[in-house]
C-alpha positions, 0 to 999 in steps of 0.5 A: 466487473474486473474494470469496476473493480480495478477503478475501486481499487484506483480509488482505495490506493490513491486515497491510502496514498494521501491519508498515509502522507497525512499521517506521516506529518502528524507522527513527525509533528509527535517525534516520530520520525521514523514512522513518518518515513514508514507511512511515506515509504508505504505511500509511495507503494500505493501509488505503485498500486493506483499505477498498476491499476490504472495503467490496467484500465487504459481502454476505459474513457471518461468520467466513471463514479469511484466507490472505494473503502476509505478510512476517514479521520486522523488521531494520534499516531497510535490511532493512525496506526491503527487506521492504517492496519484496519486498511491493509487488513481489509484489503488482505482479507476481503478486497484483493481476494475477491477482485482477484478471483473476479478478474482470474474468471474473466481472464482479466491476465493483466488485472490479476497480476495488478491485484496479486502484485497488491495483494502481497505487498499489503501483507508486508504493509500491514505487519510493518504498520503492527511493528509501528504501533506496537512501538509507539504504544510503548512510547517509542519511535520505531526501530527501522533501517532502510525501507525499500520499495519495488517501484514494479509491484509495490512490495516493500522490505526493511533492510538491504535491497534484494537482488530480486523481488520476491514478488515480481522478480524486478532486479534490485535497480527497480527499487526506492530506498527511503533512508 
C-alpha cells in the first residue's frame, strides 16, 4: 500500500510542478512578478518531493498506472492562487496524513521521512500562496524578499538562508535562492 501511495504522491508533486510553472507565466503576464517567482520557487519544492518519492520507489519496475489528485484549469492569478491553497491544503489536511500513517504501520522508514519532509514543507507552501492572494486580491504584487528552498526536503522560507532547515537539518549549503 506505502508503494501505491508513494507512485500517487510522485504523480500529485510532478503534476503541481507543472501547473505551478503554468501559473507563474500567467501571474508574470498580469505584473505579477513577484508571484510568479513564488509559484517558480515553490515548483522547484515539488520537484524535491516528486525526487524523495521516487528515489523512495527504487526497487519497483515497469509501468504502473498513476491516480493522483489534481487540480486542473487556469484563471486569474487570484484564481490561481486559490488553486494552489485547495492543492496544498488537501495535501495537509488528507493526503500526507494519511500516507504517513500508512507507511509509519508498515515500517516503510524510508517512506515516512519522504512524506513528513513533504507534509511540513506544504504548510510553508500553503500559507505563502494565503499571503499571495491576499495581496493580489488587493490589486497588488506581493511583497517578498528571497525565497529559499531546502534542496534536501523541499521546505521553503522567505528571507535569510537558515544555518539549518528546521525540517531536515540540511546545513545552509543545500539551499536554492530564487531572488
Amino acid at each position: 500500500m506505502t508503494a501505491g501511495n508513494l507512485r500517487s504522491a510522485y504523480g500529485g508533486e510532478s503534476m503541481a510542478y507543472m501547473r505551478y510553472m503554468i501559473w507563474g507565466d500567467k501571474a508574470e503576464a498580469e505584473g505579477f512578478s513577484r508571484v510568479a517567482r513564488l509559484f517558480r520557487a515553490i515548483a522547484h519544492a515539488e520537484t524535491i518531493h516528486a525526487t524523495n518519492h521516487f528515489t523512495e520507489l527504487s526497487d519497483e519496475v515497469g509501468p504502473y498506472l498513476v491516480a493522483s489528485m489534481a487540480g486542473f484549469g487556469q484563471g486569474s492569478t487570484s484564481q490561481n492562487l486559490e488553486g494552489a491553497i485547495e492543492g496544498e491544503t488537501f495535501e495537509i489536511e488528507e493526503m500526507y496524513p494519511a500516507y504517513l500513517e500508512t507507511a509509519k504501520s508498515q515500517k516503510e522508514r524510508g517512506a515516512v521521512l519522504s512524506f513528513h519532509y513533504a507534509l511540513s514543507a506544504e504548510k510553508t507552501h500553503a500559507e505563502m500562496y494565503q499571503r499571495a492572494k491576499d495581496a493580489v486580491d488587493e490589486g497588488r504584487d506581493l511583497e517578498l524578499g528571497p525565497v529559499q528552498v531546502c534542496e534536501v526536503c523541499g521546505w521553503t522560507a522567505e528571507g535569510e538562508i537558515p544555518d539549518k532547515c528546521p525540517i531536515c537539518a540540511a546545513t545552509r549549503e543545500k539551499f536554492r535562492k530564487f531572488a
